[in-house]
C-alpha positions as CSV (number, residue, x, y, z in Angstrom):
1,X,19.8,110.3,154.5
2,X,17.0,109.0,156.0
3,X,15.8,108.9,159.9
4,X,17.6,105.4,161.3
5,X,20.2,105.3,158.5
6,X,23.9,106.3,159.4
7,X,25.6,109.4,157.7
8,X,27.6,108.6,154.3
9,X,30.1,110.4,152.8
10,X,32.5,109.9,150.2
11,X,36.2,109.4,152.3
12,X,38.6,110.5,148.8
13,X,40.4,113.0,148.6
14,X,40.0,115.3,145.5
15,X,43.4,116.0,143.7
16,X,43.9,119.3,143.2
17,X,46.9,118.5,140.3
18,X,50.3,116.7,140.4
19,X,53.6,117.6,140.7
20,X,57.2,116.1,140.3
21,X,60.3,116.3,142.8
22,X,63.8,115.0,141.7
23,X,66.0,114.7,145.0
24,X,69.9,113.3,144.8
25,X,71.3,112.7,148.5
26,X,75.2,112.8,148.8
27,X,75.3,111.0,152.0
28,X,79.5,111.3,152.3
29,X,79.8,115.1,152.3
30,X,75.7,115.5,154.0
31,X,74.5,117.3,150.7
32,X,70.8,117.4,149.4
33,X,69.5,119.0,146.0
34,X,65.3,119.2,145.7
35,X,64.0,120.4,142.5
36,X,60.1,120.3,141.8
37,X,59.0,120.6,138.5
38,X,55.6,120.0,136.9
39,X,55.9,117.0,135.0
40,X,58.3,113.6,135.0
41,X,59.2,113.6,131.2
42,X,63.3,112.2,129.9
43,X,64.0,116.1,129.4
44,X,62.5,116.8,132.7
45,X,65.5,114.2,134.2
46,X,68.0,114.6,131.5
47,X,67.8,118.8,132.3
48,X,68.0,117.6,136.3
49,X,71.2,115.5,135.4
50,X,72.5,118.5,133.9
51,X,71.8,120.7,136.8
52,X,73.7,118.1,139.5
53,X,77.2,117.7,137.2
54,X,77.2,121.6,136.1
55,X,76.0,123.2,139.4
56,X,75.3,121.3,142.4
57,X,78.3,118.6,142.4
58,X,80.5,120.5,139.3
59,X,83.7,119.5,140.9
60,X,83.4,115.5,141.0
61,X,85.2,113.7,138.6
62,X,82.5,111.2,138.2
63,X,78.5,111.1,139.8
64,X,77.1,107.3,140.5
65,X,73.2,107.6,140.4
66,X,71.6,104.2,142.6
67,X,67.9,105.0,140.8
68,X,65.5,102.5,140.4
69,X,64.0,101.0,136.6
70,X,61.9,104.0,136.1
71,X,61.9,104.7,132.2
72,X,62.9,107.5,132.4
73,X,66.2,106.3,134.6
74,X,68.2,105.9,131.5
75,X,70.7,107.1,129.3
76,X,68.2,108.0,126.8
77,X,67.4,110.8,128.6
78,X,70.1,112.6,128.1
79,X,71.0,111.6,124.6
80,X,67.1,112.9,123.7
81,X,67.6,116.1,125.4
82,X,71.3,117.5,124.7
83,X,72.9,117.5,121.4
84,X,75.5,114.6,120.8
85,X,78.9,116.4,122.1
86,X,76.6,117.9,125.3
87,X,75.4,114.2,125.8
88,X,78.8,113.1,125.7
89,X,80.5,115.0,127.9
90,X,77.4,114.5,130.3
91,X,77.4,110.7,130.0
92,X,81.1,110.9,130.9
93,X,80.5,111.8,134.3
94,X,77.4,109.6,135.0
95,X,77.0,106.2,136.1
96,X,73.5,104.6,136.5
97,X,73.2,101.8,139.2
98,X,69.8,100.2,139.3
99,X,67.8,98.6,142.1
100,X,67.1,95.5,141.7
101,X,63.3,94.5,140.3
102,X,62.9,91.8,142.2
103,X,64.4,90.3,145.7
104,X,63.9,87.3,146.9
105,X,64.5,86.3,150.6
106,X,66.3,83.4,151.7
């Protein structure tokens, strides 16, 4: 600084890490899962998928997933992470309905 000149600092922030949350919203029945894990990897969703048909929504018959084109949105996620007769009986219960990457207005 000198005498005349105006203060300057550096405005950014300094990122202290990242972190990862996976949220599913069942907007019928008012049900919410959160789980935070440290990175965003296939396993990281296929292992989440898991978690929602075995624990959080076991009963339904099937789940119907609106994600958007994330790559790691797909079934390859869970065909990478589980063996082939886990995978199966997963991707039995799982429908994937994607956003769509562009919109245009009329």
């Amino acid at each position: 600084m000198k005498p005349g000149s105006p203060e300057k600092y550096d405005y950014e922030y300094k990122r202290n890490g990242t972190t990862n949350i996976f949220v599913a919203v069942d907007f019928k029945d008012g049900k919410r899962d959160i789980t935070v894990t440290d990175r965003r990897t296939r396993k990281d969703f296929g292992k989440y998928i898991k978690h929602l048909i075995d624990d959080v929504f076991h009963g339904a018959e099937k789940l119907r997933f609106l994600v958007d084109n994330l790559n790691i949105h797909s079934i390859k996620s869970i065909t990478e992470t589980f063996n082939e007769e886990e995978a199966e009986r997963l991707l039995s219960k799982i429908e994937f309905n994607y956003t769509p990457k562009t919109c245009k207005l009329a």
